[in-house]
C-alpha positions, 0 to 999 in steps of 0.5 A: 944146583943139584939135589944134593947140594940144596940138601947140605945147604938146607941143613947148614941153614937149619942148623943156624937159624937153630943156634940163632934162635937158642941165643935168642931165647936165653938172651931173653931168658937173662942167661949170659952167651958165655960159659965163664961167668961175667963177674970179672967182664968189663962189660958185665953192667951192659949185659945183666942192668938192674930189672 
């Protein structure tokens, strides 16, 4: 592999491990993963139980 090549892999890595962990700290925060509201997901009750 040349140089190059491990930059543009380093930064697709960086860049993931990045949106990872934003997921992380929102899930543990209580904010939801999508933009659209969950008040009409089905699955709402297993995302957001009774704290």
């Amino acid at each position: 592999m040349n140089v190059p090549t491990l930059i543009v892999l380093a930064i697709v890595v960086a860049v993931f491990v990045g949106i990872v962990a934003k997921m992380i700290v929102d899930k543990k925060k209580g904010k939801s993963s999508c933009s659209c509201g969950c008040s009409g997901c089905a699955m709402k009750d297993s995302c957001h139980s009774a704290k």
